[in-house]
VMD Tcl script that draws the C-alpha trace (Angstrom):
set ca {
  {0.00 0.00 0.00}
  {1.24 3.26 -0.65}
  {0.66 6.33 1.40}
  {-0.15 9.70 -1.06}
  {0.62 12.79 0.80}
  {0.59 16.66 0.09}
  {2.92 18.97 1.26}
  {1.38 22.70 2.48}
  {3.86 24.90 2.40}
  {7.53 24.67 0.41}
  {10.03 26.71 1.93}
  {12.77 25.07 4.24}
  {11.00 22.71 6.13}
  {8.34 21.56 3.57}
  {11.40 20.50 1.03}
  {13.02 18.68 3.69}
  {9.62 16.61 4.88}
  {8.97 16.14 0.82}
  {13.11 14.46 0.22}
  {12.08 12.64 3.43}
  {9.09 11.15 1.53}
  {10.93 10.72 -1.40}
  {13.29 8.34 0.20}
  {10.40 5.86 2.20}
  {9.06 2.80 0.30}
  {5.33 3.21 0.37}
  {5.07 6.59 0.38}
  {4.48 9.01 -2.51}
  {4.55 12.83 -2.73}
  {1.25 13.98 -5.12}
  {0.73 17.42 -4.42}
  {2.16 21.06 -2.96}
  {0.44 23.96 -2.13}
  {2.14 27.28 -1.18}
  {1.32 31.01 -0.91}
  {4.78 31.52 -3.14}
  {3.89 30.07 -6.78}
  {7.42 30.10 -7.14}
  {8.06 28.72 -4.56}
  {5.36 25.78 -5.00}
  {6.65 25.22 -8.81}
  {10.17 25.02 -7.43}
  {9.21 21.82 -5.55}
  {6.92 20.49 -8.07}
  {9.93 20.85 -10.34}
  {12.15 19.06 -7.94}
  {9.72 15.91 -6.83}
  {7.46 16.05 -9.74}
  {4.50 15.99 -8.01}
  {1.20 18.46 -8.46}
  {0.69 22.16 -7.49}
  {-2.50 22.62 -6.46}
  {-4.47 24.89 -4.11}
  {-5.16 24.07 -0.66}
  {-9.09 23.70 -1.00}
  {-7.74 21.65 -3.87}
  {-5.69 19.09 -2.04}
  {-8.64 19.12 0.57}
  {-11.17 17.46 -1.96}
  {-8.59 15.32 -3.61}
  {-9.20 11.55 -3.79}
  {-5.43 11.21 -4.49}
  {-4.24 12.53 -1.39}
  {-4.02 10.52 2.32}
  {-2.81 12.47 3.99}
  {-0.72 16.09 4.74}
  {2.31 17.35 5.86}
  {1.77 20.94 7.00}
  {4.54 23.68 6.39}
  {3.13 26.72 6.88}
  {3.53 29.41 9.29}
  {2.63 28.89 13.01}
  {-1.02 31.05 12.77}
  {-2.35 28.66 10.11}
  {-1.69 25.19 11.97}
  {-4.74 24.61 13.86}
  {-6.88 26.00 11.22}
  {-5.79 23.15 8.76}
  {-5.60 20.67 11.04}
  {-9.40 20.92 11.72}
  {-9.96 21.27 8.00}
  {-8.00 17.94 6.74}
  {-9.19 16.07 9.92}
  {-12.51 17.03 8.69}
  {-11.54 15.52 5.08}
  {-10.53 12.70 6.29}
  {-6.98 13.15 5.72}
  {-4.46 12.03 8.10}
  {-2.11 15.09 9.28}
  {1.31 15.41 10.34}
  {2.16 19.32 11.43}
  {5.00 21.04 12.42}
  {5.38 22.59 15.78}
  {3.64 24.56 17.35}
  {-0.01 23.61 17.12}
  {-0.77 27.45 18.07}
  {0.56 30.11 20.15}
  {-2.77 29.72 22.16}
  {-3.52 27.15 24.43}
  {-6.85 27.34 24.50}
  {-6.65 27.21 20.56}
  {-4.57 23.84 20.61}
  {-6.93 22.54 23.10}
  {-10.03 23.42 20.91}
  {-8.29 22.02 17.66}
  {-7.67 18.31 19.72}
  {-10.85 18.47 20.66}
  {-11.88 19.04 16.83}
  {-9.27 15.88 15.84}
  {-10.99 13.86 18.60}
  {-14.00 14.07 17.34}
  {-13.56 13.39 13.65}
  {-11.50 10.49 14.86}
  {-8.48 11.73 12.56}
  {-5.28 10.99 12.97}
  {-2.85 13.49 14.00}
  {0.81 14.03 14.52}
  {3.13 17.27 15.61}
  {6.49 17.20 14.92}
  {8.37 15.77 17.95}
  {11.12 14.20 16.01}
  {13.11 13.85 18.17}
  {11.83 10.85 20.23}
  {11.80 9.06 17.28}
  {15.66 9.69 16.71}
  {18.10 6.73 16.97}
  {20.85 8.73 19.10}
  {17.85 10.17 21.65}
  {16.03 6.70 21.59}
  {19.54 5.21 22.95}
  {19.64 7.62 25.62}
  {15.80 6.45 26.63}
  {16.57 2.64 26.53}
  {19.81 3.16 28.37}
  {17.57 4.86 31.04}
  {14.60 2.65 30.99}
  {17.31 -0.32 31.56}
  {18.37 1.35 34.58}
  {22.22 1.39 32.90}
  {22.74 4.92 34.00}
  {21.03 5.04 37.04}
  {18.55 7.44 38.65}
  {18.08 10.20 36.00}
  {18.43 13.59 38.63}
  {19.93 16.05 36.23}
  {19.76 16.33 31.84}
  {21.60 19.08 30.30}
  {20.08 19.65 26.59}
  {22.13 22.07 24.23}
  {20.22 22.83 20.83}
  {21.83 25.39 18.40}
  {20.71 25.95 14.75}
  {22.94 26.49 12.47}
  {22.22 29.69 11.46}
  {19.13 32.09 11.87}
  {15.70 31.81 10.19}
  {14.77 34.66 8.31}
  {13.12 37.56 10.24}
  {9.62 37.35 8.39}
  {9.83 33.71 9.88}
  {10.85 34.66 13.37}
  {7.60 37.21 13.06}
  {5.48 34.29 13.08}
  {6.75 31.48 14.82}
  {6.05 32.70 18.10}
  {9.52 33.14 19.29}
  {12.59 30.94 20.19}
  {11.40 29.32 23.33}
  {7.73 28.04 21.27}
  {9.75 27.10 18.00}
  {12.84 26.02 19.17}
  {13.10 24.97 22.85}
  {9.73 23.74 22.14}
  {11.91 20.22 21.39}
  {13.73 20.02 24.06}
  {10.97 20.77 27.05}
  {9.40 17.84 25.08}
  {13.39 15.70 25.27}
  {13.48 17.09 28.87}
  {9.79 15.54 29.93}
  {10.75 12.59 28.59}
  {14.07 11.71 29.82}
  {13.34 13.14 33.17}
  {10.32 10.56 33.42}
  {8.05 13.59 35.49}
  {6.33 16.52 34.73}
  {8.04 20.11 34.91}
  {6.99 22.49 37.86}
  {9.12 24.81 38.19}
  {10.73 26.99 35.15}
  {13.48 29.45 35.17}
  {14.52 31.06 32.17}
  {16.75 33.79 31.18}
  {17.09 35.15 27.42}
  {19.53 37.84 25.03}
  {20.38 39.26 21.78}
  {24.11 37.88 21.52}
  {24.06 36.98 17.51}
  {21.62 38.36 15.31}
  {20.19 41.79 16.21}
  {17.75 41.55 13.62}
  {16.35 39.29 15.84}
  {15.50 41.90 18.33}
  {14.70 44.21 16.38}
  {12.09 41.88 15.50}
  {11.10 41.26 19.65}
  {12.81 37.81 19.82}
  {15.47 36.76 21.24}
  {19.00 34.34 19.78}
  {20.37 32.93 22.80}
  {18.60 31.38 26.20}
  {18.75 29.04 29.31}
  {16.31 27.21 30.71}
  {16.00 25.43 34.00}
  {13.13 22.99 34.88}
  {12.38 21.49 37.88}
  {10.17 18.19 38.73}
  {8.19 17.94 42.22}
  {11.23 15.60 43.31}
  {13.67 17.83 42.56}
  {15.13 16.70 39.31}
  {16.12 19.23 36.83}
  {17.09 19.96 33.01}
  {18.71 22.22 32.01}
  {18.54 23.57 28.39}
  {21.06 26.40 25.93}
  {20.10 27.13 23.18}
  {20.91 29.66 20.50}
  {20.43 30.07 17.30}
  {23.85 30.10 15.87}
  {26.66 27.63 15.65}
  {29.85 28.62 15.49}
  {31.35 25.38 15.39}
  {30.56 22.43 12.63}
}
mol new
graphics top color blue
foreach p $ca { graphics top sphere $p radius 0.5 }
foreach p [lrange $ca 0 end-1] q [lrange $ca 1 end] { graphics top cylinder $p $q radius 0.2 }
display resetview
């Protein structure tokens, strides 16, 4: 059986979830949408699959299901829409900004019965799934402190920092996700400190490049998490 999916959305991270599909056995790449014709023909070019609209890829019989790309305000409103299709979904992160709104868009996926999926890689990562089994075996012991460092390689652009919601709900997002799960408990306590080190066009824009974060479980254990959104090495 073969899987048909739809990309929405082709900048960086819709071309890397369409090679990704390119490379699985049982999956095929049909269709992209994107608010950039260029951009959309671009990708089309590349996979040679469909442009089409997104009302388009909605009422196609072609498509199973959706990746979606597109900036942070638009996820919850197509992930009711396709779940309403019938089309299975698989969106970046965030959900929303707005957790009321992510709340009320489960509840919409719940009742359509759909099937949904954000984009927690990471648990799904051979290096980070060796860190969990080594835990779950007990090989290292009680887990009391994680230290997570994330850096991207370089900056997004600024229209894309606009909309993401900042560094801490589009980039540490992943690790407080890592952190819950190696940690084995829920976060109560957060401490977190932020600055403009790299990239004052992030400012300017009312984000920040570098931060720390320090979480702490009811029993005391802690994670701590840098990030920044530059490396300067590799």
């Amino acid at each position: 059986m073969t899987v048909r999916f739809a990309v929405l959305g082709a900048g960086r991270i819709g071309q890397v979830h369409a090679g990704a599909i390119a490379t699985v056995r049982g999956a095929a790449l049909v269709a992209v949408a994107d608010a950039l014709p260029a951009s959309a023909q671009a990708l089309s070019a590349r996979f040679g699959c469909d442009v089409r609209t997104i009302d388009a890829i909605a009422a196609s019989d072609d498509v199973d299901a959706v990746i979606i790309c597109t900036p942070t305000d638009t996820h919850a409103d197509l992930i009711e829409r396709f779940a309403r299709f019938g089309k299975a979904v698989f969106c970046e992160k965030p959900v929303d900004l707005s957790l009321k709104r992510v709340r009320d868009c489960i509840a919409v996926v719940a009742k359509e019965k759909a099937t949904l999926m954000v984009g927690f890689n990471r648990r799904f990562d051979p290096d980070f799934c060796a860190v969990k089994a080594a835990i779950d075996r007990g090989d290292v012991g009680t887990v009391e402190m994680v230290t997570i460092t994330s850096r991207d390689p370089g900056a997004p652009p600024v229209d894309y920092i606009k909309r993401s919601g900042g560094i801490f709900r589009d980039m540490t997002i992943h690790d407080f996700d890592m952190a819950r799960w190696l940690l084995g408990e829920e976060v109560e306590t957060v401490v977190a400190t932020a600055a403009v080190l790299t990239d004052p066009a992030i400012g300017k824009a009312g984000d920040y490049d570098s931060v720390n974060v320090l979480l702490r479980t009811a029993s005391g254990r802690q994670a701590v998490i840098t990030n920044s959104r530059r490396a300067a090495y590799g």
